[in-house]
N, C-alpha and C positions, 0 to 999 in steps of 0.2 A: 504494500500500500504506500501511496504514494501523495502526501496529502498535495503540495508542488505541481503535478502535472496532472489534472483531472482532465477524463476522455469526454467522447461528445457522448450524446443518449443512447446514439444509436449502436457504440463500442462498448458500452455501459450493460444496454440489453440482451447483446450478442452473450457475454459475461455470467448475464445473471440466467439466461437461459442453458446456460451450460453445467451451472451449478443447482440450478435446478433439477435435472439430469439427475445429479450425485444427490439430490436428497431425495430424490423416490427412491433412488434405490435404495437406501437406507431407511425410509419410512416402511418399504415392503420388507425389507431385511429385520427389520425391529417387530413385525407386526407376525413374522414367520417364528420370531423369538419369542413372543407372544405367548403363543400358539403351545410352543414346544414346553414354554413354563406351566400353561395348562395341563398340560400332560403327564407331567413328573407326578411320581408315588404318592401316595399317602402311608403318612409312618403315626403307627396311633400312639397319642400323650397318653402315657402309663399313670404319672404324676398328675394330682389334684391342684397344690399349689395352693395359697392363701393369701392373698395383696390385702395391700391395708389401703383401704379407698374413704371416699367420705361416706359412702355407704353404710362402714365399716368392714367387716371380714367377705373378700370376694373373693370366690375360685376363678381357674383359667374359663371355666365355661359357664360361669357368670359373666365374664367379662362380655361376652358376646349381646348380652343383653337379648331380646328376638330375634338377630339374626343368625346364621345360618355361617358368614365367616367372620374375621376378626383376624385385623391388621394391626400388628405392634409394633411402634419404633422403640427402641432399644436405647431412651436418653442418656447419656452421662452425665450422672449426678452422683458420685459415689458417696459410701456412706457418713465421712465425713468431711466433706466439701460445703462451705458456706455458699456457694453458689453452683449452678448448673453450668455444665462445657460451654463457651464461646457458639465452638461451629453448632451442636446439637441446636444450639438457642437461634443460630442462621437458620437452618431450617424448621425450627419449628414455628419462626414466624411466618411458614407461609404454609402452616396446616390449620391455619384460623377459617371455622368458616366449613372446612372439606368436608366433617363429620354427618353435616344436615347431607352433603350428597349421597355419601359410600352407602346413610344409611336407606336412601331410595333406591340402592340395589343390592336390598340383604345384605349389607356389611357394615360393623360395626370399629371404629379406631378408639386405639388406648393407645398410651406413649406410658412407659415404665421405666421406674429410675432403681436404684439400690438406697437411695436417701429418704429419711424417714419421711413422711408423710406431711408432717406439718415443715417441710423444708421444702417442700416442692410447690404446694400450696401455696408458701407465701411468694416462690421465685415466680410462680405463675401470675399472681396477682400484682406482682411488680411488671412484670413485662406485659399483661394486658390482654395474656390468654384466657381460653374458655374451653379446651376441651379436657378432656377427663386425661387426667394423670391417675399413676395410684404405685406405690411400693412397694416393688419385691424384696424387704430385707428380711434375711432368714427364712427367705420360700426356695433357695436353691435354684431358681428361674435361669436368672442370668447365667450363673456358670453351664446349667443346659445346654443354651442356646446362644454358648459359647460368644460372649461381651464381656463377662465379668472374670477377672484372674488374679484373684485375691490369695493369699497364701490359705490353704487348705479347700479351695476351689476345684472342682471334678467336672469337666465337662463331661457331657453326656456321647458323645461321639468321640474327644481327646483330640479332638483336629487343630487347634489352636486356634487363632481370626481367621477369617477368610478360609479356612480349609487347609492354610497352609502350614501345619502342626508348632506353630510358634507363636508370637503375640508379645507388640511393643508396649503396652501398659497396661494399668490395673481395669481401668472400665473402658471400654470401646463402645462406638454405635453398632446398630444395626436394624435390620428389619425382619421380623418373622409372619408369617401368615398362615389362620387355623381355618378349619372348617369343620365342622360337625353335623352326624348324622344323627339326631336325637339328643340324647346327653353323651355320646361318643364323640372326643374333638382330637383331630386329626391334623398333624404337621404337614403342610405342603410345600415349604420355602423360606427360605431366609437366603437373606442378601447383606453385602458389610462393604466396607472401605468403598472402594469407587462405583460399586455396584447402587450406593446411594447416591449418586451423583445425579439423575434420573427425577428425584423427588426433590429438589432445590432450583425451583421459579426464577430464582433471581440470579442466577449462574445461568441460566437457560435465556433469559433477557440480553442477560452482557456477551452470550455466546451469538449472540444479533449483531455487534455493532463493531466496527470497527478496528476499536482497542481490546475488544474480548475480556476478557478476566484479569491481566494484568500482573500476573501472579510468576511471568519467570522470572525475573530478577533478585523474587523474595528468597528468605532463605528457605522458609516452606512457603505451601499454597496459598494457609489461610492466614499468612504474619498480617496480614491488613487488618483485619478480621475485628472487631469489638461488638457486644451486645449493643443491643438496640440502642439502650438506652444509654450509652456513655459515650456516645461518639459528640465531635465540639458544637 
């Protein structure tokens, strides 16, 4: 890019219709991945599980409330951190709102931390959220489905993050996704590290324009990065 020499429309369109091109085929190629995600196994949750919600005591298949699945992000909030992760808290500002949709097609969202209950409540209430959080501490959740690597943590699979039998810190993101046949709730997927990439609106914005993300120079991706509410 060239800001210095800009083409005429007609160079401009020749351009845009050729990258155009490159995003069908990526739109078919994402939508054939789709597809293939649908497919994958169902692996049945043995484990009951107990969150501490405002409800008070919720199982994994409460969480679901009427519907049928049940999508959980994997917040990092460990158990003792005075505030919630930076980047978690980037995308969770742009799951404001989704819950009214997911749940017009049988699907219900919960976001899950390892930090007690009345810590996330109040991070929530600072930041301006509304959907349902609630805390795994002492349900063994997290180490499950392999985010959490606290000492004396057992994941349920032993794969480490991402699959790849290791793991850089104590709490990681992630995404898992249930479905249940009656009171039977079934694992069909979880996703981590850039596989989240996908569900962050505002990276998907900046991946529009110009200057993109802006993030090679940093010394990581998200050194920019500040909660909502402490930027100047």
């Amino acid at each position: 890019m060239d800001l210095q020499k800009p083409v005429s429309r007609d160079e401009w369109l020749e351009a845009r219709k050729a990258l155009l091109l490159r995003e069908k085929a990526l739109t078919k190629a994402r939508d054939e991945l789709s597809a293939l995600r649908r497919e994958m196994p169902l692996c049945q949750v043995e484990k009951t599980y107990n969150f501490q919600s405002e409800e008070g005591r919720e199982t994994l298949r409460q969480l679901f409330g009427p519907h049928r699945q049940l999508i959980i992000y994997h917040f990092m909030f460990g158990p003792n951190w005075h505030e919630g992760c930076p980047s978690c808290s980037f995308w969770a500002d742009g799951f404001e709102g989704i819950d009214v949709h997911l749940a017009a097609r049988d699907t219900a969202f919960v976001c899950v931390s390892n930090a007690p209950l009345d810590k996330l409540l109040a991070y929530r209430a600072r930041l301006g959220w509304r959907f349902k959080w609630v805390s795994a501490a002492d349900t063994g959740f997290s180490p499950d489905f392999a985010v959490s690597f606290h000492d004396g943590d057992q994941s349920l699979s032993a794969t480490g993050y991402n699959y790849s039998g290791t793991f850089s810190a104590d709490e990681l993101p992630g995404v898992s996704v249930f479905i249940r046949d009656g009171e039977t709730v079934f694992h069909s997927y979880s996703t981590y590290s850039r596989g989240l990439d996908m569900l962050n609106g505002a990276y998907h914005f900046l991946d529009l324009t110009p200057l993109g993300r802006q993030e090679e120079d940093l010394d990581w991706s998200m050194a920019w990065l500040k909660r909502r509410d402490a930027y100047d």
